[in-house]
Every structure is written in structure tokens, then in C-alpha cells.
N, C-alpha and C positions, 0 to 999 in steps of 0.2 A: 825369749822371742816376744816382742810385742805383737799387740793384734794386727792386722794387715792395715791400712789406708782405704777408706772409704769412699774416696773419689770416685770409683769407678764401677761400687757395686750397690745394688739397693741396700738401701735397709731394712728390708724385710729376709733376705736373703743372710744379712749379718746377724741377727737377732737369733734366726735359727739355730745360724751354725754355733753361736754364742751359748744356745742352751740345749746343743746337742753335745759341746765340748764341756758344760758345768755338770748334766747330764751323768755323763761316763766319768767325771772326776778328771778331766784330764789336765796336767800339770803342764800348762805352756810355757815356762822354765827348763824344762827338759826337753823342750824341742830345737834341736842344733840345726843354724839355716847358712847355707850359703847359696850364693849369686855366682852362676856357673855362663860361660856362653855358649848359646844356644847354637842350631845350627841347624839346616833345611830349607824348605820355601819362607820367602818373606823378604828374602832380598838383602842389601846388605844391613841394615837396620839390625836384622835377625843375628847375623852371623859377628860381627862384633863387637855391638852392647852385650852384658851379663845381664840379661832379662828370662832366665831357665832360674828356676829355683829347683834349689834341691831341697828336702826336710829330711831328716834324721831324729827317731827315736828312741834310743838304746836300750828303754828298759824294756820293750819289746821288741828291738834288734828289725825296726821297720825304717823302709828308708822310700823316700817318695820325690819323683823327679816330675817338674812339669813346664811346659816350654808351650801349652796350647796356645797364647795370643800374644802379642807383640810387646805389652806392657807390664812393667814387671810387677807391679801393684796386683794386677788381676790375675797373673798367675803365684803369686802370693797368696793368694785368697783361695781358688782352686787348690792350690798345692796342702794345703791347709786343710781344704776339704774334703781329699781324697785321705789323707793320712788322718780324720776322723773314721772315715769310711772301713779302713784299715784295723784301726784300732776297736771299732765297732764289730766287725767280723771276728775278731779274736776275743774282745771281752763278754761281749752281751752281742750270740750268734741271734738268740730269738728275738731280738727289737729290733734287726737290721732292715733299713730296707731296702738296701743293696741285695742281702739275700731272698728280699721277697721277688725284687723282682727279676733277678736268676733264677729262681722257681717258676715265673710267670711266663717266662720266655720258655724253659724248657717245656712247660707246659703247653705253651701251643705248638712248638716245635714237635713236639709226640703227638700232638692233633692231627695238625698236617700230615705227619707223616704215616698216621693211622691211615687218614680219608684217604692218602693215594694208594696207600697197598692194598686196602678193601677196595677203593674202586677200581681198579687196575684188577685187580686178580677177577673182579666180576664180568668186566666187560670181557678180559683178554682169555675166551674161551676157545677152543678148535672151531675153525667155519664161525666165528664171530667176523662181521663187519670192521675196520677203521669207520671213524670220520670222514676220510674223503670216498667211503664205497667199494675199496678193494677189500678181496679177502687178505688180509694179513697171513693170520697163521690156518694152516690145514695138517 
């Protein structure tokens, strides 16, 4: 597989991905690609040109489909990125930062859901008020 066509993405964004794929060692020879058609919103454009790419990695038996934008260049390039993404979560969990921010999400997600049970179980007492002034619970 060659690298993707640069029309359509920074180059700042390509560099990255260039030395997060040199990074991990990853062998871009071994990545098997085809051009599938797509299909959903976007009209007919979408439904059929072969602008869905699919990646395929066998030596970790990962397989990566992406159809986000209408040109098949940039979901070439995405497709690519997630199947780093991938390969990242299974070789080197600790430098991911796909997983960091899975932890960051759940992490506020257990926040919130701390602050409403604590604040809920405080206010929602017998002969406590609502908001609008009735007694709720007695």
C-alpha cells in the first residue's frame, strides 16, 4: 500500500501519522486495501462510486472500514488512521492515546454520575421541598 494522496490533508496531520506508523514499526506492505461502495446519506455520488475503503491487516487479523466523507483520498487517509489506532491499542496499550482518552471520558462520566447520586440522595429527603415548592416525597 502506498501512503495516501495528500490533496486533501495537511501536512501536518500526514507527518504525524507518518511517525506514529515509523513509531510502531508498522509495515505498510502488509496492509491489504480495497475500494468497496459505499452506501447511506450523501446521495448518489455516495452509493455508486467505490469511495469506502476497507484496510486489512492479517498479521494482527485487524480489519478497518471507513466511508466518513465523500472522497476516497481522505477516507484513505482516516482509514489508515484508525487501523494505526488499532494496531496501537494492541501493541503499545501504554502510549495510546486513544486509550487515554477512554479513560478521560470515563472519568468524567463517573463524575457526573457521582455529583448526581450525592446530590440527589441529599436533597431527595422525607418532607424535603422540589424546585417548584410542592412537597414531593412524605
Amino acid at each position: 500500500m502506498n501512503f495516501p494522496e495528500l490533496s486533501d490533508i495537511t501536512p501536518a496531520k500526514v507527518s504525524a501519522l507518518k511517525e506514529r506508523i515509523a513509531r510502531l514499526g508498522l509495515d505498510l506492505r502488509l496492509v491489504e486495501e480495497q475500494f468497496i461502495r459505499g452506501g447511506g446519506k450523501g446521495g448518489q455520488k455516495i452509493n455508486k462510486t467505490a469511495n469506502a475503503v476497507l484496510l486489512k491487516y492479517p498479521p494482527l487479523a485487524l480489519v478497518v472500514r471507513c466511508q466518513r466523507e465523500r472522497k476516497r483520498s481522505l477516507n484513505r487517509f482516516l482509514a489508515l488512521r484508525e487501523l494505526t489506532d488499532e494496531i496501537e491499542l494492541r501493541v503499545s496499550p501504554g502510549t495510546s492515546q486513544r486509550l487515554k482518552e477512554i479513560a478521560r471520558i470515563r472519568r468524567r462520566k463517573a463524575d457526573k454520575a457521582r455529583k448526581r447520586k450525592t446530590g440527589l440522595s441529599a436533597e431527595a429527603g422525607p418532607g424535603s421541598t422540589c424546585s417548584s415548592g410542592w412537597r414531593c416525597c412524605s
